[in-house]
MOPAC internal coordinates of N, CA, C and O (Angstrom, degrees):
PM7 1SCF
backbone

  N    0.0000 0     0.00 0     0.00 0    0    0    0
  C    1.4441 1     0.00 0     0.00 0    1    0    0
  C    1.5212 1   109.34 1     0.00 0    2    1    0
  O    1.2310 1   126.21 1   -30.20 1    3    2    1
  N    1.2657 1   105.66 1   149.80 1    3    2    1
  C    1.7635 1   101.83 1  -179.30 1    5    3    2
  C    1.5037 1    93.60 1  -136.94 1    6    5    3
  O    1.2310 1   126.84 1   -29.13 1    7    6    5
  N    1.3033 1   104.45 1   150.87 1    7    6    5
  C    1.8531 1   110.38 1  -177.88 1    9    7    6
  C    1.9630 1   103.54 1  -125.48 1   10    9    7
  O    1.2310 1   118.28 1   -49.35 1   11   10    9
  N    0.9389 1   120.88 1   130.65 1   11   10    9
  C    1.8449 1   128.76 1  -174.37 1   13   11   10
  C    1.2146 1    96.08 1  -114.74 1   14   13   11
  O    1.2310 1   114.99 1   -62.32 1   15   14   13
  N    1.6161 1   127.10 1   117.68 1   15   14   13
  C    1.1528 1   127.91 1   164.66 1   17   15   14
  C    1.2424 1   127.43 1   -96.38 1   18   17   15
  O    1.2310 1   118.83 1   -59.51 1   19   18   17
  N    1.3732 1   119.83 1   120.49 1   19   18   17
  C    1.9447 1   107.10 1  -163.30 1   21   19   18
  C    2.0959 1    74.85 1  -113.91 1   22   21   19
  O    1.2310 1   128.68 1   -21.53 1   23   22   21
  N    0.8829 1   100.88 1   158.47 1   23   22   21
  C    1.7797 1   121.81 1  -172.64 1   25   23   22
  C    1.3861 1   114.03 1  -162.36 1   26   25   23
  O    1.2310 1   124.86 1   -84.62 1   27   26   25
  N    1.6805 1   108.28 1    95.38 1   27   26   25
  C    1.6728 1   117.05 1   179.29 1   29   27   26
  C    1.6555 1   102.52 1  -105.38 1   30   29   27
  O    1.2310 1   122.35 1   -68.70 1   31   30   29
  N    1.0611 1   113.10 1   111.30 1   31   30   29
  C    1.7689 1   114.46 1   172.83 1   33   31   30
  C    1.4909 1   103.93 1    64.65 1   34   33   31
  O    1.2310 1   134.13 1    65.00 1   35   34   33
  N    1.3261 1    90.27 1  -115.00 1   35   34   33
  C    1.8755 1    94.06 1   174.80 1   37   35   34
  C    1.7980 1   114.72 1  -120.85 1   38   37   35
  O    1.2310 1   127.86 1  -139.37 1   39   38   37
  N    1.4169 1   102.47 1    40.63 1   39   38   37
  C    2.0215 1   104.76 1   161.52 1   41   39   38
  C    1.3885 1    84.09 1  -132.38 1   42   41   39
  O    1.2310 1   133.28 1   -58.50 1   43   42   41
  N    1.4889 1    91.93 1   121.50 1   43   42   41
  C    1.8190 1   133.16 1   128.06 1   45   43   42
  C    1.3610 1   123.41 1   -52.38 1   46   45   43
  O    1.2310 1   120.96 1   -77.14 1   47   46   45
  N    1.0887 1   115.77 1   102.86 1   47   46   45
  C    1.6508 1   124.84 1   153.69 1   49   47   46
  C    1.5680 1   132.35 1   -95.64 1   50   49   47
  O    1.2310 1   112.37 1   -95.70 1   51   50   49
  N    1.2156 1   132.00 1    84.30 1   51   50   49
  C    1.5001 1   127.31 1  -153.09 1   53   51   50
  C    1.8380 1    91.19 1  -110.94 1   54   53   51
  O    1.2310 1   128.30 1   -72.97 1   55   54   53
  N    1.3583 1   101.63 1   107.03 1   55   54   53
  C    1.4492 1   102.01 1   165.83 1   57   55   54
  C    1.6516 1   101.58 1   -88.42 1   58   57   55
  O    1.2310 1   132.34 1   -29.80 1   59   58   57
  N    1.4672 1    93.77 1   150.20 1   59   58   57
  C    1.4392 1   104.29 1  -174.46 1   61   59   58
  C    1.6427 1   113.79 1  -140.54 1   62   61   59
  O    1.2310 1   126.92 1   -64.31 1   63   62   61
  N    1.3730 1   104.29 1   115.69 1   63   62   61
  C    1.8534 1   112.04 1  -158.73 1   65   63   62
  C    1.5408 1   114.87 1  -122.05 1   66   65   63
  O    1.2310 1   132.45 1   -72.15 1   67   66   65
  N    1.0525 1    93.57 1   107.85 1   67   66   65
  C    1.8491 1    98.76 1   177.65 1   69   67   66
  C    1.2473 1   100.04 1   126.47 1   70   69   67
  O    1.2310 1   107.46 1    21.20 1   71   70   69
  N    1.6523 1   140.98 1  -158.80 1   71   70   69
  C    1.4107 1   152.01 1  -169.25 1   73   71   70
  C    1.8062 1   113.42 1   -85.98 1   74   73   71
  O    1.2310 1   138.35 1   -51.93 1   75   74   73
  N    1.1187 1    82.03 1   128.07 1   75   74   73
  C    1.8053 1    89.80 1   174.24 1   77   75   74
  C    1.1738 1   107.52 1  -122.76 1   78   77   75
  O    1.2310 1   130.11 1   -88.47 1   79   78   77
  N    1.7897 1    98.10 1    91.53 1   79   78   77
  C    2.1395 1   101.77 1   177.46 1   81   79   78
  C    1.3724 1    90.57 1  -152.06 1   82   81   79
  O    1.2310 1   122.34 1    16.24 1   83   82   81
  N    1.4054 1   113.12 1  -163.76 1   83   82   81
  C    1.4259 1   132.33 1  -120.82 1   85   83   82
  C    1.4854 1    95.57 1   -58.15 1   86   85   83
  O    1.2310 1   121.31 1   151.58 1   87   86   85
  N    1.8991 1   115.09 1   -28.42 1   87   86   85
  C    1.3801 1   126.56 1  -158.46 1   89   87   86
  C    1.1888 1   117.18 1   -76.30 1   90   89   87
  O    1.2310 1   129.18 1   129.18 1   91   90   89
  N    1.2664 1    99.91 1   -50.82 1   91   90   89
  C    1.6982 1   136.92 1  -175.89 1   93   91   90
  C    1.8131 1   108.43 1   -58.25 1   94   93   91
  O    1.2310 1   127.65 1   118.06 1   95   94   93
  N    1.0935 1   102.89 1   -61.94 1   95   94   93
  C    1.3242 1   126.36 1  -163.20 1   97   95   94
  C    1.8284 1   110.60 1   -41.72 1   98   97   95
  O    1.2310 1   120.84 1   122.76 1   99   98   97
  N    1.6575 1   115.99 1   -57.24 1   99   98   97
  C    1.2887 1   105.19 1   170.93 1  101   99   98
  C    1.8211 1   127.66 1   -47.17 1  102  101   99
  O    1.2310 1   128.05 1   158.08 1  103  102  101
  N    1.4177 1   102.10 1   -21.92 1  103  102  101
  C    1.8641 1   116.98 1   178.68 1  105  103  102
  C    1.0914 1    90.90 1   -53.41 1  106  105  103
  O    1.2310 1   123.30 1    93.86 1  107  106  105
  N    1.6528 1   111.28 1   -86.14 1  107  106  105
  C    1.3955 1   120.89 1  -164.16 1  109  107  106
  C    1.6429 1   102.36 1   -33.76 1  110  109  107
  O    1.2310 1   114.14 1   101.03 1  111  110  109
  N    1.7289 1   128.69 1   -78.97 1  111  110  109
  C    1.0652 1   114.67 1  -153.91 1  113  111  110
  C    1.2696 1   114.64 1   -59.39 1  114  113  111
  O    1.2310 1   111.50 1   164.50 1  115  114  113
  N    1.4244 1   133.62 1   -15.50 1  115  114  113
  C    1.7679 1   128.57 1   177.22 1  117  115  114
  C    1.5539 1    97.04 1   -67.39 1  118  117  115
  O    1.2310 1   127.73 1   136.41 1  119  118  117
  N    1.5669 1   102.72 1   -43.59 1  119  118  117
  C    1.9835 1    87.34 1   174.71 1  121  119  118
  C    1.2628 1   143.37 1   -26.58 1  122  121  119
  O    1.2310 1   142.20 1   109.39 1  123  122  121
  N    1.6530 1    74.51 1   -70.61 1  123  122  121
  C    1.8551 1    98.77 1  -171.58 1  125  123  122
  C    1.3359 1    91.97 1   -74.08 1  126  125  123
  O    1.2310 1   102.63 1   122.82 1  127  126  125
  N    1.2480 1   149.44 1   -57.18 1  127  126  125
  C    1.1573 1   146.93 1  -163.28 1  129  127  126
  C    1.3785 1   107.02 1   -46.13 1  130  129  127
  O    1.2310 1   114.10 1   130.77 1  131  130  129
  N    1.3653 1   128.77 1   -49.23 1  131  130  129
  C    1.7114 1   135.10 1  -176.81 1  133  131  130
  C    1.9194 1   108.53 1   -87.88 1  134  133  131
  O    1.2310 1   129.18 1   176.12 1  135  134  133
  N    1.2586 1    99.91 1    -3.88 1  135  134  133
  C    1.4150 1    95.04 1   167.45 1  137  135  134
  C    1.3723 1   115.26 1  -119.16 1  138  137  135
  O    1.2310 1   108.72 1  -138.34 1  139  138  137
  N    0.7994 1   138.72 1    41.66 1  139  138  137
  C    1.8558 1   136.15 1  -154.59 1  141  139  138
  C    1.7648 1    89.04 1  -130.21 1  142  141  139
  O    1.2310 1   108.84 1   139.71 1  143  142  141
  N    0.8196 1   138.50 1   -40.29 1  143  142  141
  C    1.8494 1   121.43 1   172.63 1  145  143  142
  C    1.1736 1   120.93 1   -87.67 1  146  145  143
  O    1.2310 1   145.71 1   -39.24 1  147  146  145
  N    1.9161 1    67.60 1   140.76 1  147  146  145
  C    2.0683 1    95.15 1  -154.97 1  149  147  146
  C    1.2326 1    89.06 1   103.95 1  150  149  147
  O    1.2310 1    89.20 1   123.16 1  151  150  149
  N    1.2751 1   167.93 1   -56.84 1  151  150  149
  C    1.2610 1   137.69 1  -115.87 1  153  151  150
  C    1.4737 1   117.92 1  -122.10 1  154  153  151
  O    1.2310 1   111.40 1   -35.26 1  155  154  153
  N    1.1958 1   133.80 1   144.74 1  155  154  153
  C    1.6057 1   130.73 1  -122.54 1  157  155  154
  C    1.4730 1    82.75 1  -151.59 1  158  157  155
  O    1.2310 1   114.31 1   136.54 1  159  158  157
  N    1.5091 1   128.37 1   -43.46 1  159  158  157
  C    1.1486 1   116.52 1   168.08 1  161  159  158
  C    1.0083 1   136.34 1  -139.53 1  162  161  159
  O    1.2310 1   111.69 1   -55.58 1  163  162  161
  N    1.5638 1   133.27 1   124.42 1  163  162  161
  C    1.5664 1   122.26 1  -148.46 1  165  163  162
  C    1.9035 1    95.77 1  -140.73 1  166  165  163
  O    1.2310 1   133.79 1   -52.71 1  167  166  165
  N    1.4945 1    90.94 1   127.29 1  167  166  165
  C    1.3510 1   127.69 1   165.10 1  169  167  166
  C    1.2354 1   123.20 1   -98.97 1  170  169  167
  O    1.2310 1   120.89 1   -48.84 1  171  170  169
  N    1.5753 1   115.89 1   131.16 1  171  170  169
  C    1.3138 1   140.00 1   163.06 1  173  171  170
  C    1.3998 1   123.33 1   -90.59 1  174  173  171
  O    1.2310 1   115.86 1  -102.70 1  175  174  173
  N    1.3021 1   125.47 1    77.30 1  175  174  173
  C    1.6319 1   108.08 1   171.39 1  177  175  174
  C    1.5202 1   112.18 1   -77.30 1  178  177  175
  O    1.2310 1   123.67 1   -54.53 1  179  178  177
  N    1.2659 1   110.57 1   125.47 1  179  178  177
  C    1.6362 1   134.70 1  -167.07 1  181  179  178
  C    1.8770 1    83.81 1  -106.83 1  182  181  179
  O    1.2310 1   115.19 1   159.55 1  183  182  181
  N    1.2653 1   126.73 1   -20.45 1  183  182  181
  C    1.4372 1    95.11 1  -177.97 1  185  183  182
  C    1.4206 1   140.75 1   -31.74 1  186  185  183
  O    1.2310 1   116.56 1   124.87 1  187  186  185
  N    1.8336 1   124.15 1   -55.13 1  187  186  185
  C    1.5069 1   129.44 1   149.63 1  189  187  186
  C    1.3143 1   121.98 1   -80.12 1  190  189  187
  O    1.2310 1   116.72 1  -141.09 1  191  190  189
  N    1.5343 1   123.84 1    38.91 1  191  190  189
  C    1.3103 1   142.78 1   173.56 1  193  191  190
  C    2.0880 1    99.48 1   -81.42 1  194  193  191
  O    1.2310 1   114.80 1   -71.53 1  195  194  193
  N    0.9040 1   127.46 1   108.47 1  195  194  193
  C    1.5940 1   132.22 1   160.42 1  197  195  194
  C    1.4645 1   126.34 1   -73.05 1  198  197  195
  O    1.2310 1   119.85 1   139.38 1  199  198  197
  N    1.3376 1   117.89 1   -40.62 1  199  198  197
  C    1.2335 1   125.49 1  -170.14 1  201  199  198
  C    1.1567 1   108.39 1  -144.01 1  202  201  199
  O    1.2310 1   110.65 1    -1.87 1  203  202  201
  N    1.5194 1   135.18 1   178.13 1  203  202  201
  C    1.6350 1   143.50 1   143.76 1  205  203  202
  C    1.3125 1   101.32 1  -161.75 1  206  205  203
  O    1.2310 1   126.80 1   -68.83 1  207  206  205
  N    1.6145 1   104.53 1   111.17 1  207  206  205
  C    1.1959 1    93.75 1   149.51 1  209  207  206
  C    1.7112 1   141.39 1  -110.59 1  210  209  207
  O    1.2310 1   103.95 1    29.04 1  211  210  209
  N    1.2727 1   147.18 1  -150.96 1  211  210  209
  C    1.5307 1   146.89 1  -145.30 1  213  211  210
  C    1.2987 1   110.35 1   -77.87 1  214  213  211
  O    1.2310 1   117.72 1   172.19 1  215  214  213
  N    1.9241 1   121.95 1    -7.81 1  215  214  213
  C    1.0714 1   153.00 1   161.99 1  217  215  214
  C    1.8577 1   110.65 1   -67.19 1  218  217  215
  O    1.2310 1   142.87 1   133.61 1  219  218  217
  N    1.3053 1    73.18 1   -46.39 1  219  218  217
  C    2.0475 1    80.85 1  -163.11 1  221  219  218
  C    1.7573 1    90.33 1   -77.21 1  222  221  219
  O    1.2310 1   118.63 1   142.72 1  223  222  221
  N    1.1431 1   120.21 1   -37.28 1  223  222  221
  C    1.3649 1   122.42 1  -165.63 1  225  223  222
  C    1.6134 1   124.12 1   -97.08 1  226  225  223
  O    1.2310 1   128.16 1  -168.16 1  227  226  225
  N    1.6143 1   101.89 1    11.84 1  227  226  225
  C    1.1467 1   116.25 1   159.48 1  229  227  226
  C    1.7556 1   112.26 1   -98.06 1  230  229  227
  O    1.2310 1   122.92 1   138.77 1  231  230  229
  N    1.7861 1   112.02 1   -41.23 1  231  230  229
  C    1.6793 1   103.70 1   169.33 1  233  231  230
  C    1.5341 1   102.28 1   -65.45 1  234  233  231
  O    1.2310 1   101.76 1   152.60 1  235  234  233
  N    1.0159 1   150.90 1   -27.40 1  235  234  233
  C    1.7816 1   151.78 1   154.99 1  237  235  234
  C    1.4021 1    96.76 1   -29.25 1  238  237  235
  O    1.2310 1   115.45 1    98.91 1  239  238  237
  N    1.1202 1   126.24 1   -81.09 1  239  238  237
  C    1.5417 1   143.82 1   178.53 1  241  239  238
  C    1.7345 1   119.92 1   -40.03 1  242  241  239
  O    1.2310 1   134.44 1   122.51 1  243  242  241
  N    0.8403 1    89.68 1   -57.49 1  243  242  241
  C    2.0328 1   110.62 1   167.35 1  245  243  242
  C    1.3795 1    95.78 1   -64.85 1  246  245  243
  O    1.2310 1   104.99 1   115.03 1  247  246  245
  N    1.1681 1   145.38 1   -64.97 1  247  246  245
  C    1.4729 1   138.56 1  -133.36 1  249  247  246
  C    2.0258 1    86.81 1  -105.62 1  250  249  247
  O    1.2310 1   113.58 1   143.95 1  251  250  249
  N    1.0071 1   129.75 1   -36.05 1  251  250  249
  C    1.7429 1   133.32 1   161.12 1  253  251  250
  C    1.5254 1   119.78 1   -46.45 1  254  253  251
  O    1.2310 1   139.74 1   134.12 1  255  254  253
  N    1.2164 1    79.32 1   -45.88 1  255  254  253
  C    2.3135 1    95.13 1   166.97 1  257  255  254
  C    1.3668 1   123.10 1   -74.31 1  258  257  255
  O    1.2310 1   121.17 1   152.69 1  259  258  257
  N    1.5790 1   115.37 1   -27.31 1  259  258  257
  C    1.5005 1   131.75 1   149.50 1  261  259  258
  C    1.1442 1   106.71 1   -49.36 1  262  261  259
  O    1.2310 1   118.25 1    90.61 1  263  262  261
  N    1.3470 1   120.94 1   -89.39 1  263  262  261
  C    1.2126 1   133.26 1  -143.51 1  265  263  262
  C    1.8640 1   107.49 1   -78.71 1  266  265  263
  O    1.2310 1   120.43 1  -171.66 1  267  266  265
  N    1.3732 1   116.79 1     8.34 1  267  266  265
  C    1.3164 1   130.38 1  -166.84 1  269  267  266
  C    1.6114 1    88.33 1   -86.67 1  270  269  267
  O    1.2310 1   119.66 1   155.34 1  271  270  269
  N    1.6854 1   118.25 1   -24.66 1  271  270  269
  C    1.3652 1   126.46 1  -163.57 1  273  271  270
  C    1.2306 1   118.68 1  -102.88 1  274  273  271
  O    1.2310 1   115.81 1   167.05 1  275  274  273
  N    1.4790 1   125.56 1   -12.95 1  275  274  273
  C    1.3123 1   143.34 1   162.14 1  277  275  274
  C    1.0284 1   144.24 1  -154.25 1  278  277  275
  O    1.2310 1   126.11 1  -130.91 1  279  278  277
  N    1.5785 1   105.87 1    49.09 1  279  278  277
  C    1.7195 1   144.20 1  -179.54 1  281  279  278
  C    0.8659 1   115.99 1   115.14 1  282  281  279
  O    1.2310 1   114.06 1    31.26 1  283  282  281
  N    1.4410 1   128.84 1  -148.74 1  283  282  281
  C    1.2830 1   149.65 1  -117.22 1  285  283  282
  C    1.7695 1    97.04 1  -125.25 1  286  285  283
  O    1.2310 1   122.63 1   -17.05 1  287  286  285
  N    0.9967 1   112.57 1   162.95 1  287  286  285
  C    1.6553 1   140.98 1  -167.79 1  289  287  286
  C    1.9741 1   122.52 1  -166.29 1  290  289  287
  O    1.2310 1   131.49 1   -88.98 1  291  290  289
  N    1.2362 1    95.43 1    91.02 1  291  290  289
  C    1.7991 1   100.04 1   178.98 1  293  291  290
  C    1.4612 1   111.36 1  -119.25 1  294  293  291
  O    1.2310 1   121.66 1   -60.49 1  295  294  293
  N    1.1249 1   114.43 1   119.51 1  295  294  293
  C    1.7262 1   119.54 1   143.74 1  297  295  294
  C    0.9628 1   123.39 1   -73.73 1  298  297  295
  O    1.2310 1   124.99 1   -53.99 1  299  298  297
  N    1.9227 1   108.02 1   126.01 1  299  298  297
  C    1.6134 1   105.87 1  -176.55 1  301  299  298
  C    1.6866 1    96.24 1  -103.87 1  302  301  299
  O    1.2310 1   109.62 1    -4.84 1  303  302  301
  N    1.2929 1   137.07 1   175.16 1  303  302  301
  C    1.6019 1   128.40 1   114.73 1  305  303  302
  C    1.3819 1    85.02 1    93.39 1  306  305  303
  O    1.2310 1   110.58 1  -154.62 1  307  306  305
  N    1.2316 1   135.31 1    25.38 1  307  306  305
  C    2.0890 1   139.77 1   166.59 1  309  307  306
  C    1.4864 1    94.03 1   -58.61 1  310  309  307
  O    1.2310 1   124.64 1   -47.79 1  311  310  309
  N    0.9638 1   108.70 1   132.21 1  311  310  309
  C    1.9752 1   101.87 1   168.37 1  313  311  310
  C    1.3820 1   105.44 1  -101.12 1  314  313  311
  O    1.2310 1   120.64 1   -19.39 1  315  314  313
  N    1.6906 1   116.38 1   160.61 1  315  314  313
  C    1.2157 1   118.45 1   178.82 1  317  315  314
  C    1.2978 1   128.79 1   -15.41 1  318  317  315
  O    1.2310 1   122.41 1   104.77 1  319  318  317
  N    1.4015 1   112.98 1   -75.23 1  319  318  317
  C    1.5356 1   131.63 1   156.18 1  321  319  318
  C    1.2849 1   105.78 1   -15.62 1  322  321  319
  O    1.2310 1   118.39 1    78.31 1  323  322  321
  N    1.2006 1   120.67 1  -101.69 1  323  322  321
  C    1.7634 1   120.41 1   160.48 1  325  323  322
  C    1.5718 1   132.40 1    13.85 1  326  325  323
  O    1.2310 1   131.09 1   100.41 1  327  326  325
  N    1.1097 1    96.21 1   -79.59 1  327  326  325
  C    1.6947 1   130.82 1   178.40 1  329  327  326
  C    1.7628 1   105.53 1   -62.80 1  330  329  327
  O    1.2310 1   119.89 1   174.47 1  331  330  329
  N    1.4930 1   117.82 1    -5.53 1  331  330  329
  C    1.3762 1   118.11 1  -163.63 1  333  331  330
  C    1.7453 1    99.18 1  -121.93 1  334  333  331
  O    1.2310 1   128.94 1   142.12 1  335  334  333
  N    1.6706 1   100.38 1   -37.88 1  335  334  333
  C    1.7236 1    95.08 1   152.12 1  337  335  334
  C    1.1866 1   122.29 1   -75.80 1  338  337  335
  O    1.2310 1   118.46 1   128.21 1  339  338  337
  N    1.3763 1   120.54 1   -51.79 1  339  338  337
  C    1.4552 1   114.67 1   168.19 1  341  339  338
  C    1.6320 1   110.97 1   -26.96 1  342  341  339
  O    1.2310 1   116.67 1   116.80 1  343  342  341
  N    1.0698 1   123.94 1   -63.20 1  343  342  341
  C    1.6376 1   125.32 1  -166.15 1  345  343  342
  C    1.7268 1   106.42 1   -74.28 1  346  345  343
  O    1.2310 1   124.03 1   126.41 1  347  346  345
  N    1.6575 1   109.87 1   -53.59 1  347  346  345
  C    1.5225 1    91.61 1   178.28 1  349  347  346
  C    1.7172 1   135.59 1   -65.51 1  350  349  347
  O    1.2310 1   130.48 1  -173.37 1  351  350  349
  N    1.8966 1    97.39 1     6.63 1  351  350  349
  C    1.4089 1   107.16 1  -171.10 1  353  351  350
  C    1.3705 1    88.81 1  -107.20 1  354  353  351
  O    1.2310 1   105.42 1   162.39 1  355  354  353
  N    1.4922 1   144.62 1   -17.61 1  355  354  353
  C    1.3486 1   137.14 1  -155.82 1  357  355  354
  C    1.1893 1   124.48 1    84.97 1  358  357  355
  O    1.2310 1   120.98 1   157.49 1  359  358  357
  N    1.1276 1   115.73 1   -22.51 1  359  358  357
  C    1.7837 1   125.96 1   161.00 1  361  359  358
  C    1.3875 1   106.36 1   -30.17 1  362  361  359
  O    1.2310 1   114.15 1   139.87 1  363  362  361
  N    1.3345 1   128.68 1   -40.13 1  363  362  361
  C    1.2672 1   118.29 1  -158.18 1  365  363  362
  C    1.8251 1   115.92 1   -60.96 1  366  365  363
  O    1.2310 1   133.92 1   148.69 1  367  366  365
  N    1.5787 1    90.70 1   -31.31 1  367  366  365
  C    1.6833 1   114.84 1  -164.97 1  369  367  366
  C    1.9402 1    91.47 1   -86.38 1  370  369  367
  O    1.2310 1   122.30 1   172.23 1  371  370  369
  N    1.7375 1   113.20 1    -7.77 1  371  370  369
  C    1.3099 1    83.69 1  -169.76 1  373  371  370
  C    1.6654 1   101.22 1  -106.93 1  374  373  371
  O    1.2310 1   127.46 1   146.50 1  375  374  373
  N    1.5134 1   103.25 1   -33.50 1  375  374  373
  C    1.8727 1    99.61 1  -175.08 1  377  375  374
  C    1.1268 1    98.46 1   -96.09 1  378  377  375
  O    1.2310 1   122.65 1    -0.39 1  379  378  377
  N    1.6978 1   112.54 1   179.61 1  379  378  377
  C    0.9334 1   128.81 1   175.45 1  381  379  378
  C    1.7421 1   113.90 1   -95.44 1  382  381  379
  O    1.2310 1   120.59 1   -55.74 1  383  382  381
  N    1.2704 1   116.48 1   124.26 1  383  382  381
  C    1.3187 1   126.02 1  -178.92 1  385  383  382
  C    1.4262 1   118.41 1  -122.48 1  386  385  383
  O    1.2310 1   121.32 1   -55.21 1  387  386  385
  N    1.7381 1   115.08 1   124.79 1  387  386  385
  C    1.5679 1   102.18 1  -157.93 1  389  387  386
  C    1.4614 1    74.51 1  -144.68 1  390  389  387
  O    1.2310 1   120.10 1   180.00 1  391  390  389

């Protein structure tokens, strides 16, 4: 997995490319976790996102409960696949997916 951080003022953009499961998953959350102050609005591009699994969608969950406390949180670019766990896990009703 590889993570690209673009950072304008206070929005986060963390594209995230390749598998997000059991392995992957602690990366991401040390990320976002060490980049999240200051930041008011944070983006996920899932476009070269392949997978997530219950790992990846628990730092989703953790980092949504953050950011529930000092703005905003969007996923752009989920592909089908994506958008079909998102919904059969309930995620769909919890993040924001655009």
């Amino acid at each position: 997995m590889t993570i690209t951080q673009n950072k304008n003022g206070s929005k986060l953009v963390l594209e995230v490319e390749g598998r997000l499961d059991t392995t992957t998953a602690p990366q991401l959350d040390a990320e976002v976790k060490s980049s999240l102050n200051g930041i008011t609005e944070l983006e996920f591009d899932f476009t070269k996102l392949e997978y997530i699994s219950s790992a990846g969608l628990r730092v989703l969950l953790s980092t949504q409960k953050i950011m529930n406390k000092q703005g905003s949180m969007v996923i752009h670019g989920a592909s089908e696949a994506l958008i079909e766990i998102f919904d059969v896990t309930g995620f769909i009703d919890i993040l924001t997916i655009e």
